[in-house]
Backbone as a chain_set.jsonl record, in Angstrom:
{"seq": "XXXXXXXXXXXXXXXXXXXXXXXXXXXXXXXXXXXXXXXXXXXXXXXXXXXXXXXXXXXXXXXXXXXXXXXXXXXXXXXXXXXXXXXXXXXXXXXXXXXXXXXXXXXXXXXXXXXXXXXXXXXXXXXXXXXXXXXXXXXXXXXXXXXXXXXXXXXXXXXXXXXXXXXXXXXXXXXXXXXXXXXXXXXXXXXXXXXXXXXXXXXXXXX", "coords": {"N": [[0.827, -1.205, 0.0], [1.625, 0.915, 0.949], [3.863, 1.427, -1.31], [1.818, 1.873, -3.706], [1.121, 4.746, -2.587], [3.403, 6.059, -2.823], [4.079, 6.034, -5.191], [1.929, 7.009, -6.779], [1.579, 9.305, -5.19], [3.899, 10.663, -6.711], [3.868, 10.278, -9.188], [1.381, 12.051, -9.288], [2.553, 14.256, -8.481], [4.627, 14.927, -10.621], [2.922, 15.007, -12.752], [1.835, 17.784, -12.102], [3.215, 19.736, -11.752], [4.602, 19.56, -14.601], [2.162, 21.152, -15.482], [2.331, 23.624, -14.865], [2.045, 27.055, -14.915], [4.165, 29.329, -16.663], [5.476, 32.72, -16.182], [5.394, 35.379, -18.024], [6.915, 38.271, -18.895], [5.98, 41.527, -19.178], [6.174, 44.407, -20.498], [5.522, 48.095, -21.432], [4.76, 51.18, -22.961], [3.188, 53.817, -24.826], [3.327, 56.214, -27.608], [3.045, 58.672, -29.472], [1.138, 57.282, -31.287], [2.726, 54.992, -31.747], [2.415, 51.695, -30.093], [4.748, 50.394, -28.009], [5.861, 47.091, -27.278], [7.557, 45.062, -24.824], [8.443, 41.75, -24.346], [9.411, 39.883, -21.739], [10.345, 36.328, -22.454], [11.965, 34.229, -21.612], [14.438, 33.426, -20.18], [16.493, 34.059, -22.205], [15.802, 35.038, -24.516], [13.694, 37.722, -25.897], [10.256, 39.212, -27.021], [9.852, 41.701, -28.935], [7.338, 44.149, -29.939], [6.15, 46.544, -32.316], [3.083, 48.162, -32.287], [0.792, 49.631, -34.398], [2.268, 51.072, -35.859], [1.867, 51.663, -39.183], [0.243, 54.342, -38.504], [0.946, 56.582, -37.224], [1.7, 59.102, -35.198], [1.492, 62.614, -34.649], [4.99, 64.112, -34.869], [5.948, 62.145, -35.76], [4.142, 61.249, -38.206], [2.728, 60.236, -41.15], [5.721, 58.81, -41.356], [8.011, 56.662, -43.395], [9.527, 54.474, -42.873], [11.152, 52.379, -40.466], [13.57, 52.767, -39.091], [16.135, 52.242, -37.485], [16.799, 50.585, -34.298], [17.461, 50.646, -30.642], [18.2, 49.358, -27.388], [18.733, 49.924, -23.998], [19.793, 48.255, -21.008], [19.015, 45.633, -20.659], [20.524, 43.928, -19.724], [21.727, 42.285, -21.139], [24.092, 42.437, -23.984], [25.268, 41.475, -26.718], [23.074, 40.24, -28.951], [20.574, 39.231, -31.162], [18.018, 40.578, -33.664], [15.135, 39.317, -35.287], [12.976, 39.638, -37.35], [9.496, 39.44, -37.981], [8.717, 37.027, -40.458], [10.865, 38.424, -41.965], [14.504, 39.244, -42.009], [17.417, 38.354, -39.794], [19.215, 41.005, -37.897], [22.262, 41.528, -36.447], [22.776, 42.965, -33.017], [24.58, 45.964, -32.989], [27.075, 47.218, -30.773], [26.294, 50.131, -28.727], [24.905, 53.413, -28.818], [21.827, 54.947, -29.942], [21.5, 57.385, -32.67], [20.705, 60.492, -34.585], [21.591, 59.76, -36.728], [21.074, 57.235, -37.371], [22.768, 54.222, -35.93], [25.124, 54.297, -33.986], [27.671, 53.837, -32.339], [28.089, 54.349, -29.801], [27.691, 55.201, -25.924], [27.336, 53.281, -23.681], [26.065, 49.611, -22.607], [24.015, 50.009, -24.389], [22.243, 48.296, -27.529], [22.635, 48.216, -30.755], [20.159, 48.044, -33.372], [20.44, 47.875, -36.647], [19.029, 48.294, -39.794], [19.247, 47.423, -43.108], [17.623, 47.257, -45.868], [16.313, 49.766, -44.656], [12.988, 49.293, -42.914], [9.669, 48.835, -44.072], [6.675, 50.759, -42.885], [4.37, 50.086, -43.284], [2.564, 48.614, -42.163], [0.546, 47.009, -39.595], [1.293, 45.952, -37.327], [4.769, 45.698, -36.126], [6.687, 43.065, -35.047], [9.402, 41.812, -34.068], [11.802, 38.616, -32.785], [13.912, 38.678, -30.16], [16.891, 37.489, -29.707], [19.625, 36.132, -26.726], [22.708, 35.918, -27.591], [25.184, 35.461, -25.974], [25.509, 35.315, -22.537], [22.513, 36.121, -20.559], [19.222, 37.594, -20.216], [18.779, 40.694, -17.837], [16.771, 42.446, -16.788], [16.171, 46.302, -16.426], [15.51, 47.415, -13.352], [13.411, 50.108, -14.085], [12.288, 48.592, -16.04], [13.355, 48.254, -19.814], [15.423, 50.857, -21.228], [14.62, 52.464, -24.653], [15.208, 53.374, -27.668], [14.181, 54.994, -30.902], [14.123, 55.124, -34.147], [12.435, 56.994, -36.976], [12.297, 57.466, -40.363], [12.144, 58.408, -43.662], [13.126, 57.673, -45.838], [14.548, 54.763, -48.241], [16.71, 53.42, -47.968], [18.892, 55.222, -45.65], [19.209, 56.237, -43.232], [17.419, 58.908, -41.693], [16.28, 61.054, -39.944], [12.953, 61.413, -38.731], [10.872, 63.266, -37.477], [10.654, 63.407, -33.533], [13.241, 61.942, -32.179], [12.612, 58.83, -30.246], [13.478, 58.395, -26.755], [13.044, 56.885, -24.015], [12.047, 55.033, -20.877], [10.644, 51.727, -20.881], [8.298, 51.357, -19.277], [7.245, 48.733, -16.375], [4.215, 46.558, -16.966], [2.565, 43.841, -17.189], [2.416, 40.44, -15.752], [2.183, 38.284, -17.519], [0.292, 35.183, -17.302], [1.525, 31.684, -19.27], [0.867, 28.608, -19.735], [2.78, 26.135, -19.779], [4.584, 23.92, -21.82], [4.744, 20.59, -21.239], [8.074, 19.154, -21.538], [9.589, 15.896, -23.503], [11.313, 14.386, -21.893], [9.677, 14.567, -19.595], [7.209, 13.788, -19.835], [7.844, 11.079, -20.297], [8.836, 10.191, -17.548], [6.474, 11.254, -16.382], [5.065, 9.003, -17.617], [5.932, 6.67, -16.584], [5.966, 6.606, -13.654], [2.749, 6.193, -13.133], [2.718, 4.068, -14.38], [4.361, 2.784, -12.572], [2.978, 3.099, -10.269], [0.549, 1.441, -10.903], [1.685, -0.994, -10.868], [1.891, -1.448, -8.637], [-0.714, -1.702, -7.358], [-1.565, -3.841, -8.584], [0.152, -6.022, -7.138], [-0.51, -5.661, -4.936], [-3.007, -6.663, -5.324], [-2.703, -9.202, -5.838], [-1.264, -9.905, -3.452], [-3.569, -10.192, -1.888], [-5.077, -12.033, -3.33], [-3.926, -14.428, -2.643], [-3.818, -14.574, -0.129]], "CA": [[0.0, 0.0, 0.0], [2.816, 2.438, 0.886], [4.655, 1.798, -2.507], [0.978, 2.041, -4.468], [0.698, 6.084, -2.694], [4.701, 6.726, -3.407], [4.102, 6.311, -6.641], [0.672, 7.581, -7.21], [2.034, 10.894, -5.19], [5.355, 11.061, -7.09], [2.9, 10.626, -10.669], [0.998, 13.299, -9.542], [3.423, 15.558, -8.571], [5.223, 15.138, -11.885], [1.996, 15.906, -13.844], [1.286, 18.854, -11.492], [4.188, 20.36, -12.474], [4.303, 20.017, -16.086], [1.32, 21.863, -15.547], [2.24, 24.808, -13.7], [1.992, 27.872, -16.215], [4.993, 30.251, -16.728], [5.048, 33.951, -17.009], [6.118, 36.264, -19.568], [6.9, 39.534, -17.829], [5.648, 42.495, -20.307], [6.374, 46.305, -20.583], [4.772, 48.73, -22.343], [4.486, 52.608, -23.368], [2.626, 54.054, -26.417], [4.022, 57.469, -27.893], [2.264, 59.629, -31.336], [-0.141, 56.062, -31.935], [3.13, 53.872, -31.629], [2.558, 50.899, -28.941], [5.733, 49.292, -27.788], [5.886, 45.992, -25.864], [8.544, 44.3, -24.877], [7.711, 40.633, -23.415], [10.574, 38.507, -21.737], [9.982, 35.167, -22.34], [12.838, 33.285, -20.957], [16.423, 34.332, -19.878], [17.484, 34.439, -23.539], [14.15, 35.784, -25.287], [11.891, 38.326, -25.635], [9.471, 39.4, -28.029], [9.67, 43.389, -28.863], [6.642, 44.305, -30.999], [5.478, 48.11, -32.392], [1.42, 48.669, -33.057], [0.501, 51.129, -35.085], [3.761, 51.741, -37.207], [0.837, 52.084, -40.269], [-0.592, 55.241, -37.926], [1.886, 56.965, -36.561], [0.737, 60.468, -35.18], [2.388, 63.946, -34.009], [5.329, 64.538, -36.188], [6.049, 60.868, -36.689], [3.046, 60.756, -39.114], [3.893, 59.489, -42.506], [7.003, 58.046, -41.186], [7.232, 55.668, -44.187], [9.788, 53.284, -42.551], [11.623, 52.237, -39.444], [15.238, 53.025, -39.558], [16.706, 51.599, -36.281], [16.091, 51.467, -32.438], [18.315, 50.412, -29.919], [17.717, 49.54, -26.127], [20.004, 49.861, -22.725], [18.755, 47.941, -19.396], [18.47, 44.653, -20.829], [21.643, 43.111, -19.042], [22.775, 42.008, -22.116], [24.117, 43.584, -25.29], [25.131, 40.082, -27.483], [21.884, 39.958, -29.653], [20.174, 38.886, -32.826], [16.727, 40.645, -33.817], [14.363, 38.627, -36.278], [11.7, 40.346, -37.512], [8.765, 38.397, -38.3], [8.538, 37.306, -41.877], [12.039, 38.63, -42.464], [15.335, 38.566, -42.029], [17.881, 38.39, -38.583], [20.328, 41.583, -37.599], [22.854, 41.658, -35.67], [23.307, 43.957, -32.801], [25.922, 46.651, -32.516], [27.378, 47.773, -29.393], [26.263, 51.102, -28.541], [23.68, 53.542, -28.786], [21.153, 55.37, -31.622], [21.704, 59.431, -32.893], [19.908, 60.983, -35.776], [21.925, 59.507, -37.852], [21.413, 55.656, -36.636], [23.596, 53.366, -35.101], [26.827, 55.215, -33.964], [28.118, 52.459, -31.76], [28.484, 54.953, -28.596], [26.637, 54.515, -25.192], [27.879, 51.917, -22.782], [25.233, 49.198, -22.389], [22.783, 49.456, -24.935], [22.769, 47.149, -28.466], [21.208, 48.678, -31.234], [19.847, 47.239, -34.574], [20.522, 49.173, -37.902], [18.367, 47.602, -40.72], [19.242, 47.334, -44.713], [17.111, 48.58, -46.37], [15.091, 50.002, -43.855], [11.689, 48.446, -42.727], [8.437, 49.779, -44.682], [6.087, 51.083, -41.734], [3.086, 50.158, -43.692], [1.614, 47.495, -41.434], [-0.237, 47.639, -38.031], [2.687, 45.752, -35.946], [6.252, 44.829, -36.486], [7.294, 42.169, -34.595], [10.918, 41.159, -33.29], [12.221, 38.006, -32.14], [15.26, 39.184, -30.37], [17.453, 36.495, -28.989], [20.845, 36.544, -26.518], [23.578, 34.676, -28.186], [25.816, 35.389, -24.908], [24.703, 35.468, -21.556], [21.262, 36.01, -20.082], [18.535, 39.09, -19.391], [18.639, 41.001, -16.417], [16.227, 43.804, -17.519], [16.706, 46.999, -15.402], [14.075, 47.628, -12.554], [12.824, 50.532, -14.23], [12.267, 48.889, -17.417], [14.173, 48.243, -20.796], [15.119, 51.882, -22.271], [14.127, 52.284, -25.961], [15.408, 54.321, -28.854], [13.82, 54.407, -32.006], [14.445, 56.204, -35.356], [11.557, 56.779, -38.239], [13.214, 57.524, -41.518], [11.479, 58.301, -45.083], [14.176, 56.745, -47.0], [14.639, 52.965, -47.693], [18.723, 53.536, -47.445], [19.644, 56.248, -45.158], [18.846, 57.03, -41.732], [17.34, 60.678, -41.665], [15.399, 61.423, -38.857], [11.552, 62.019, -39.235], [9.948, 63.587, -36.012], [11.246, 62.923, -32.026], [14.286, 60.544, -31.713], [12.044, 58.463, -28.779], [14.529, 57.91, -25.98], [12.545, 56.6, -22.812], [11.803, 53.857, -20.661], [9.56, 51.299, -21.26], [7.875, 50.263, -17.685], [6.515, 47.174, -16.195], [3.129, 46.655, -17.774], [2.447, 43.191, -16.466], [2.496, 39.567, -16.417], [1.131, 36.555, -18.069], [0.711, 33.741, -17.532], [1.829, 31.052, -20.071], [0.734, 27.26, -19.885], [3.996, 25.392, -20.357], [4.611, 22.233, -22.715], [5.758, 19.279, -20.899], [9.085, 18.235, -22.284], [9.349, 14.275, -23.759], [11.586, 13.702, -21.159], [8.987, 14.636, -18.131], [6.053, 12.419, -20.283], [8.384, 9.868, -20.004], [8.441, 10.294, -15.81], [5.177, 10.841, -15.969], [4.013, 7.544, -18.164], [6.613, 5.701, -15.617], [4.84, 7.037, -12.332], [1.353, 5.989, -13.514], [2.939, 2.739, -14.673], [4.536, 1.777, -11.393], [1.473, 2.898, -9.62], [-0.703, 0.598, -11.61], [2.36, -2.322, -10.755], [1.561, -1.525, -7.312], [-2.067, -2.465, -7.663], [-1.595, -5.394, -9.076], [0.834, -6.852, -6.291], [-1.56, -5.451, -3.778], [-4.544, -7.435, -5.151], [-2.143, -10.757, -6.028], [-1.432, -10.616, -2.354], [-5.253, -10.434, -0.74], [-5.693, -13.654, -3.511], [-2.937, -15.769, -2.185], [-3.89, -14.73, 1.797]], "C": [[0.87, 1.268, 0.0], [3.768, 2.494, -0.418], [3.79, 2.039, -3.531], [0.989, 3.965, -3.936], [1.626, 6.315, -2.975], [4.19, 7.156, -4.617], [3.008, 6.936, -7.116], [1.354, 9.102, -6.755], [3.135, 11.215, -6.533], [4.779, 11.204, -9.137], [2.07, 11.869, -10.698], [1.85, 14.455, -9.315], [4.223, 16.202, -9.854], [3.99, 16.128, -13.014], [1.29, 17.548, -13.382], [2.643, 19.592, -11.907], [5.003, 20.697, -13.912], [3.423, 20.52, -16.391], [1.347, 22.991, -15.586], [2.628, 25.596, -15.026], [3.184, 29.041, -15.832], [4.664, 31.839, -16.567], [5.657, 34.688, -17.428], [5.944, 37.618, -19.172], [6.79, 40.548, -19.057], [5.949, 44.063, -19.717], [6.19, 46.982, -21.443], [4.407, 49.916, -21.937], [3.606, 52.633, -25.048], [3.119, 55.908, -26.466], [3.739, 57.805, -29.287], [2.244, 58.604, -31.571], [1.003, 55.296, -32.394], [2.886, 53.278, -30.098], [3.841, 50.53, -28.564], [5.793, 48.514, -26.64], [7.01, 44.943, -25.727], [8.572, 42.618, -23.719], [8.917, 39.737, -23.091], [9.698, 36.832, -21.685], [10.241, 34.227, -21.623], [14.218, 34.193, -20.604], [17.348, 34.155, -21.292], [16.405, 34.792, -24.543], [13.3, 36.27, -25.286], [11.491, 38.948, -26.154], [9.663, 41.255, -28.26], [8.458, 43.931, -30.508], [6.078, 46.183, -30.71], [4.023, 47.795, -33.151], [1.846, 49.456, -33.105], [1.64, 51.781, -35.942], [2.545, 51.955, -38.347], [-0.008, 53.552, -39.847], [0.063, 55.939, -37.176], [0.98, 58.538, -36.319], [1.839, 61.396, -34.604], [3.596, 63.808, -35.164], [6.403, 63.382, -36.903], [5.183, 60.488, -37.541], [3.779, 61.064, -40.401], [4.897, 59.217, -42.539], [7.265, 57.193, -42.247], [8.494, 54.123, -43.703], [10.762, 53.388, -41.422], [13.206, 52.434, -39.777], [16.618, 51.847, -38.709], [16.393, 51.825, -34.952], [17.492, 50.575, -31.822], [18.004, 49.998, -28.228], [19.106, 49.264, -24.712], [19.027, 48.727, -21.377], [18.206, 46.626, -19.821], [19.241, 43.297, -20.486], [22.263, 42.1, -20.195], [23.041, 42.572, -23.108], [24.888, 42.74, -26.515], [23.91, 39.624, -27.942], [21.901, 40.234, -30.892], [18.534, 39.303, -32.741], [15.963, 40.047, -35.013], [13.058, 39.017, -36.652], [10.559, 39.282, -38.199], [8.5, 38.253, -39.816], [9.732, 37.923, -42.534], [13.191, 38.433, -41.96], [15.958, 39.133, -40.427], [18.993, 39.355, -39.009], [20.686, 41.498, -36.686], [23.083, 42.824, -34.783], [24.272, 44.504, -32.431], [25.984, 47.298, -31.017], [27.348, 48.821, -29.329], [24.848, 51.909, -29.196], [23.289, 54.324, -30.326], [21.279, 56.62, -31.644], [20.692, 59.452, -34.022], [20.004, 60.17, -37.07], [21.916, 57.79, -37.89], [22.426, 55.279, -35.849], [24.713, 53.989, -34.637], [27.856, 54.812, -33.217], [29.012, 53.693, -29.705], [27.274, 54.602, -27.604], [27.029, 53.451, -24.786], [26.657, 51.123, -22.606], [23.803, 49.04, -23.087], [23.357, 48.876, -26.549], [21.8, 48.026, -28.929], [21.363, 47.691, -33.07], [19.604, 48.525, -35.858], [19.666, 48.337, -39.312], [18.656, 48.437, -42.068], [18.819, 46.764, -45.362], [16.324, 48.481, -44.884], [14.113, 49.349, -43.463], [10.626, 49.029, -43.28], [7.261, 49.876, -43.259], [4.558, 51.083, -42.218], [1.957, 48.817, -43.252], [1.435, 47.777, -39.853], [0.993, 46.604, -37.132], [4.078, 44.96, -36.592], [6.168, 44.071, -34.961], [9.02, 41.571, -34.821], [11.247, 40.191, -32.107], [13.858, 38.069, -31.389], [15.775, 38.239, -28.853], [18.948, 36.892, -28.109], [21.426, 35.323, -27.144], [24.683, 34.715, -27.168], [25.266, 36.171, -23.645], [23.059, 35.557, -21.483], [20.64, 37.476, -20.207], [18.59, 39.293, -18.57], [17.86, 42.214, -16.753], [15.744, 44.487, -16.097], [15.432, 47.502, -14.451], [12.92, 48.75, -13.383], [12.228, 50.385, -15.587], [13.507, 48.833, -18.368], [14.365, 50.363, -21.444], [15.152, 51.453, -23.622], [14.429, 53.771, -26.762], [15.039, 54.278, -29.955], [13.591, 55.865, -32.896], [13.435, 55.817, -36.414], [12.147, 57.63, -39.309], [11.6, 57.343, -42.403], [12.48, 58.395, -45.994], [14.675, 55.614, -46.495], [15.771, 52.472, -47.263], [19.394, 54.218, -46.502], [18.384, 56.547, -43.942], [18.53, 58.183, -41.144], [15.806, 60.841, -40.776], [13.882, 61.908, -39.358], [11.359, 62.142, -37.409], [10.917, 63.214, -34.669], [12.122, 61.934, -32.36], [13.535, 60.163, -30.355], [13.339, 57.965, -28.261], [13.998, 57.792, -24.362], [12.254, 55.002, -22.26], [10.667, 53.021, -20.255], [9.235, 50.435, -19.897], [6.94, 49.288, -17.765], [4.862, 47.442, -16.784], [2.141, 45.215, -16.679], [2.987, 41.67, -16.682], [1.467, 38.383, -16.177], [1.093, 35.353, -18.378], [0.815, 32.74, -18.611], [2.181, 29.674, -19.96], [2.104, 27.216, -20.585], [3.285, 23.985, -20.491], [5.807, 21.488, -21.906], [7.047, 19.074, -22.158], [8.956, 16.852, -22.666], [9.753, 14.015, -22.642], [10.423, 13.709, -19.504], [7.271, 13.921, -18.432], [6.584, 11.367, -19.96], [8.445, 9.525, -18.591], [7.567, 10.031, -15.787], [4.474, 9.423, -16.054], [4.899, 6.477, -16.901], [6.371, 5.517, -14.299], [3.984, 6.049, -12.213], [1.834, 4.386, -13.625], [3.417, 2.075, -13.196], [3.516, 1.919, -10.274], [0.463, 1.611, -9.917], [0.385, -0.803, -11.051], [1.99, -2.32, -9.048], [0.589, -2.064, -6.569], [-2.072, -3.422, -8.118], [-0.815, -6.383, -8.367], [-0.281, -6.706, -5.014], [-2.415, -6.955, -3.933], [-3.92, -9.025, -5.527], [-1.516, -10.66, -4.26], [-2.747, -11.003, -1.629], [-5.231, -11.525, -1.685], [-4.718, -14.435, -2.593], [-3.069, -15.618, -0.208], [-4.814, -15.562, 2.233]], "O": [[0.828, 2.28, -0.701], [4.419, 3.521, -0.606], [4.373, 2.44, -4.539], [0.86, 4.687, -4.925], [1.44, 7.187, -3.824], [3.929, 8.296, -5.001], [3.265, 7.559, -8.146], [1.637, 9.953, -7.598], [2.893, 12.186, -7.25], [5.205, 11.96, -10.01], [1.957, 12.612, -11.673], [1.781, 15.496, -9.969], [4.431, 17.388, -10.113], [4.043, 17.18, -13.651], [0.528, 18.25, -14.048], [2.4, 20.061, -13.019], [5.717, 21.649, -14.226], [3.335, 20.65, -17.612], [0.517, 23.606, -16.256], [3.274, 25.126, -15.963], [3.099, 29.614, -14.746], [3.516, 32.18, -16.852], [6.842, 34.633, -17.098], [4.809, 38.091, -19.12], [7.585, 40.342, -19.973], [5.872, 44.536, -18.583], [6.682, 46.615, -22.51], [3.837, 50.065, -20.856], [3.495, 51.821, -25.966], [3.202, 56.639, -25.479], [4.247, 57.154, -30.2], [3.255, 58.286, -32.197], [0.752, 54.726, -33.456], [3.045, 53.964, -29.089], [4.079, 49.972, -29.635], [5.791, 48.868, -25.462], [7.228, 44.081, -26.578], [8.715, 42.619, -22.496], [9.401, 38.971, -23.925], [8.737, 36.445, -21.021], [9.453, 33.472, -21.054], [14.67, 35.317, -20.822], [18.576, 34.13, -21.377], [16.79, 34.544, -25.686], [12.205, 35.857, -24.906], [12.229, 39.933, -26.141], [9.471, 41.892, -27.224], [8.773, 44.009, -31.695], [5.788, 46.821, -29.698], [3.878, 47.32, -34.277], [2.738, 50.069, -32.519], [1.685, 52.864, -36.525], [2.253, 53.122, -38.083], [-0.838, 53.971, -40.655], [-0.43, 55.889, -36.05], [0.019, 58.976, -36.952], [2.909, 60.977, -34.164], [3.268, 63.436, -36.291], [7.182, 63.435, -37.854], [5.262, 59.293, -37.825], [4.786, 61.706, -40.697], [5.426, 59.241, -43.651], [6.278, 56.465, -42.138], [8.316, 52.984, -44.136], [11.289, 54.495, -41.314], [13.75, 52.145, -40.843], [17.505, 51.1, -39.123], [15.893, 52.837, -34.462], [18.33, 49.997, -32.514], [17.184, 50.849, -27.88], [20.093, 48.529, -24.709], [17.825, 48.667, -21.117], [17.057, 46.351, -19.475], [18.934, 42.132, -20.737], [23.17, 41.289, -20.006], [22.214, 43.437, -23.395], [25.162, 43.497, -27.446], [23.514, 38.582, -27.421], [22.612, 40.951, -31.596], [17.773, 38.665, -32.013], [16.439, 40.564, -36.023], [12.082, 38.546, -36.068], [10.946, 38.365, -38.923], [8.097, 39.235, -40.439], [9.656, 37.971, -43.762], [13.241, 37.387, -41.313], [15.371, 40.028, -39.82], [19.698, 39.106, -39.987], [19.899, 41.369, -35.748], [23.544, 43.812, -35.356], [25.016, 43.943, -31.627], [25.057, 47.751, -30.347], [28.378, 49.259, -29.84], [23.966, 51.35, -29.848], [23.943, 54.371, -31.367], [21.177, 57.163, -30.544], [19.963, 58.499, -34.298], [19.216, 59.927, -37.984], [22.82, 57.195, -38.477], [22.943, 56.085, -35.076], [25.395, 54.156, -35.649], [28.952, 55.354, -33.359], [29.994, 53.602, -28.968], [26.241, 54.022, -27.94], [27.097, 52.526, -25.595], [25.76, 51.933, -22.37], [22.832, 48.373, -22.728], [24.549, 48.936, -26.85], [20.797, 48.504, -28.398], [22.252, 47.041, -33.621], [18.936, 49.556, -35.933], [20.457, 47.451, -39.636], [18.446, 49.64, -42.227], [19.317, 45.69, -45.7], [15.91, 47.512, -44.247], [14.428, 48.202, -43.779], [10.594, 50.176, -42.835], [7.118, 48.814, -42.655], [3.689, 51.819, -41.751], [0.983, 48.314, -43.811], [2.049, 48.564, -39.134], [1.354, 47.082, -36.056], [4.226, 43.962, -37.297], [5.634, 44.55, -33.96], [9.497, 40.984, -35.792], [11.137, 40.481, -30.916], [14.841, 37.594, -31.958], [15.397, 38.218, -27.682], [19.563, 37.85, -28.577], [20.967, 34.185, -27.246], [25.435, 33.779, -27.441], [24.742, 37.284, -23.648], [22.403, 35.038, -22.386], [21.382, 38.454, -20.291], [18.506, 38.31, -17.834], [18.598, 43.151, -17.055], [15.246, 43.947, -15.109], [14.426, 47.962, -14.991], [11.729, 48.439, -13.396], [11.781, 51.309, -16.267], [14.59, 49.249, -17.956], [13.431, 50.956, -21.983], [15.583, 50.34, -23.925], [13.995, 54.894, -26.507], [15.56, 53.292, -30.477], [13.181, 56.995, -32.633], [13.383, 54.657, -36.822], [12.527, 58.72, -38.882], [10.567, 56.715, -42.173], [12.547, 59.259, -46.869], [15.055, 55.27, -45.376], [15.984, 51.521, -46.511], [20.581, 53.912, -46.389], [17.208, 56.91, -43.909], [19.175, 58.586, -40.176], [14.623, 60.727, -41.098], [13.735, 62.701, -40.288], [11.625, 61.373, -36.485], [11.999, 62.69, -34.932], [11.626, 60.95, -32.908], [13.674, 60.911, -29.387], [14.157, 57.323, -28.921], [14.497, 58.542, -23.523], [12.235, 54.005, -22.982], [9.823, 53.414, -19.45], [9.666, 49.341, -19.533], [6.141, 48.979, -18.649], [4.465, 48.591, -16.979], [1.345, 45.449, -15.769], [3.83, 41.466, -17.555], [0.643, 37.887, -15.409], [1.575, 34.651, -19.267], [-0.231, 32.926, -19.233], [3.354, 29.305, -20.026], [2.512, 27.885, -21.534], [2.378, 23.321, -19.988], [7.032, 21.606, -21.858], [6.884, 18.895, -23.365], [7.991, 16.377, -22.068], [8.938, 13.402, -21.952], [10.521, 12.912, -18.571], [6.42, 13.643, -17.586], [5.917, 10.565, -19.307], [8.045, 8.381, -18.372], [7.222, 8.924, -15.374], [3.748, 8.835, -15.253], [4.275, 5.528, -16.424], [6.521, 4.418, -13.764], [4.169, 5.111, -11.438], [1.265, 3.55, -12.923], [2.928, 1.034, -12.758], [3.251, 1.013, -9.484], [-0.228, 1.014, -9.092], [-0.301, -1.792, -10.791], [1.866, -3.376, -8.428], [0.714, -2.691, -5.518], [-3.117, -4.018, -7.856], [-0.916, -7.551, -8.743], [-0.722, -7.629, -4.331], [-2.504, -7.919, -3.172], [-4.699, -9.977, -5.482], [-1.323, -11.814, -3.875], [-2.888, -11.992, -0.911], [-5.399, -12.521, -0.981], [-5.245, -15.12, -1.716], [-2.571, -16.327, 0.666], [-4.958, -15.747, 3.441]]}, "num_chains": 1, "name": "protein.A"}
């Protein structure tokens, strides 16, 4: 009986814990009808998406494409951004001016894009990964720099260089996927539970 509840506890505990839902810590400002949110995922990923690049307002309107942004306060500065549907840059060490990237600025990584990005859709999306070390993103928030350009080659300032920081917003929770290897625990639990029951009830026959 005591090796039928081991195992029955030690099965449920496994599946109670491939249960247990993550969360994805978010931050978020909006500035002239851009959103920006920046969502950690994990300690090497986290989502940075702009609404409203197609609607830009104040004297980022008709921006017609993204130039570059940059961010400090993200405890790392070894990253790759992937924009959704296109292609992965690398970022440079240091921070953003008028003129883009200028590789000054201790601590922030910024991303210079060729050609440009066209700003004619309601959200960019960026998968932006560390390829050394981890996040430590800074209590008050990731800062955020970002340049709108109306040319597809050249970095020429349209409206405010934004240079602020993007505070906690909240977080959410995010059902995690069992790994194979913790199905495999699990189905092995359940299984020696069930072997447990079956010695049980082959001893009450033979008593």
């Amino acid at each position: 009986m005591k090796k039928f509840v081991g195992a029955a506890c030690a099965a449920a505990a496994l599946f109670v814990s491939a249960s247990v839902a993550n969360a994805a810590t978010v931050y978020q400002t909006t500035f002239q009808g851009a959103t920006f949110t920046v969502t950690q995922n994990s300690s090497t990923n986290i989502t940075f998406d702009i609404a409203g690049a197609n609607a830009l307002t104040g004297n980022w309107a008709g921006a017609q494409y993204l130039g570059a942004f940059s961010f400090k306060g993200l405890g790392v500065t070894a990253l790759t951004a992937t924009l959704a549907g296109g292609g992965t840059t690398n970022a440079i060490n240091g921070g953003l001016a008028a003129g883009g990237c200028n590789g000054n600025g201790a601590g922030f990584a910024c991303f210079n894009f060729d050609p440009n990005i066209a700003a004619n859709v309601s959200n960019l999306t960026f998968d932006i990964n560390a390829t050394s070390g981890v996040f430590d993103l800074a209590q008050g928030g990731p800062h955020l720099k970002i340049l709108w350009s109306n040319n597809a080659t050249k970095d020429q300032k349209v409206g405010d260089l934004f240079s602020q920081d993007i505070p906690f917003s909240h977080d959410t929770p995010v059902s995690a996927v069992p790994e194979p290897a913790t199905w495999a625990m699990l189905i092995a639990g359940f299984g020696l539970a069930g072997a447990a029951i079956r010695r049980r009830r082959q001893t009450y026959a033979h008593a």
